[in-house]
C-alpha positions in Angstrom: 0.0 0.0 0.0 1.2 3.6 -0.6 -0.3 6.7 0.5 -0.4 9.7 -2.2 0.0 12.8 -0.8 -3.3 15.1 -0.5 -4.8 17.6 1.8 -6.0 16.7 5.4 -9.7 15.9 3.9 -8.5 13.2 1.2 -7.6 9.5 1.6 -5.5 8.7 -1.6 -3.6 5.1 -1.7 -3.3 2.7 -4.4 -2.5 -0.9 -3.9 -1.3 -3.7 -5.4 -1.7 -7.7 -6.0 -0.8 -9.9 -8.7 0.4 -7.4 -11.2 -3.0 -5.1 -10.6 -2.7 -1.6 -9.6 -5.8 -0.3 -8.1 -6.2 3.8 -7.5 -8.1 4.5 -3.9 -9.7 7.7 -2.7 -11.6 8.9 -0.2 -13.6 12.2 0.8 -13.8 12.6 3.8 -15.1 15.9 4.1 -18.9 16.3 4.5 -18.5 18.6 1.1 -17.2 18.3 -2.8 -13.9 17.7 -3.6 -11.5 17.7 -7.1 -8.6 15.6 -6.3 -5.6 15.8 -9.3 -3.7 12.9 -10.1 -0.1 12.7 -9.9 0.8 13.7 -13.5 2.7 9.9 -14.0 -0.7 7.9 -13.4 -2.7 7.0 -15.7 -6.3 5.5 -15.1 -7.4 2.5 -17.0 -10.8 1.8 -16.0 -13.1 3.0 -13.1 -14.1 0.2 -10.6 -18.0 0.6 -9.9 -18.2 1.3 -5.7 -21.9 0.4 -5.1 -23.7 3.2 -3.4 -21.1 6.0 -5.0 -20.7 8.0 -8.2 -17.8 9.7 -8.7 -16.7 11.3 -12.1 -13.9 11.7 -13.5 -12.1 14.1 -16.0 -8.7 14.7 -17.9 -6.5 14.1 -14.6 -8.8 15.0 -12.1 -11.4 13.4 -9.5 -14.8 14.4 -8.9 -16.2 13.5 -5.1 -19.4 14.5 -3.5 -19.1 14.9 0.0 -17.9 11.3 1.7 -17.1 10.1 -1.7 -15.1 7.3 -2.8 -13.0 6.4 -6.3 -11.5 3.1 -7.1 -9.6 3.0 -10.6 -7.4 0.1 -12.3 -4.2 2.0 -13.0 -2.4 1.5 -16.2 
């Protein structure tokens, strides 16, 4: 597991297993937040989290307030 650096409101880590990357992140705050994506990483797919709807865009995160994202990363 590693931990992406974000502000005090944002849970970021990816993880991996058996050659799959996955991209985590978490709102936390009880409001929106745009999270950017470390310029190097790249976003394959987005992994459905029943119950959530994130969006995303370009190089950047869309959360509603206590949000979460899951992405396979290329």
């Amino acid at each position: 597991m590693t931990f992406l650096d974000t502000n005090e409101d944002i849970l970021a880590f990816t993880r991996e297993k058996a050659g799959e990357k996955l991209l985590f992140v978490f709102n936390l705050h009880r409001g929106p937040q745009t999270v950017r994506l470390p310029k190097a990483m790249k976003i394959a797919e987005t992994v459905p989290m029943p119950g959530f709807a994130p969006e995303m865009e370009g190089g950047e995160i869309m959360l509603d307030a206590l949000d979460v994202f899951c992405g396979r990363v290329a």
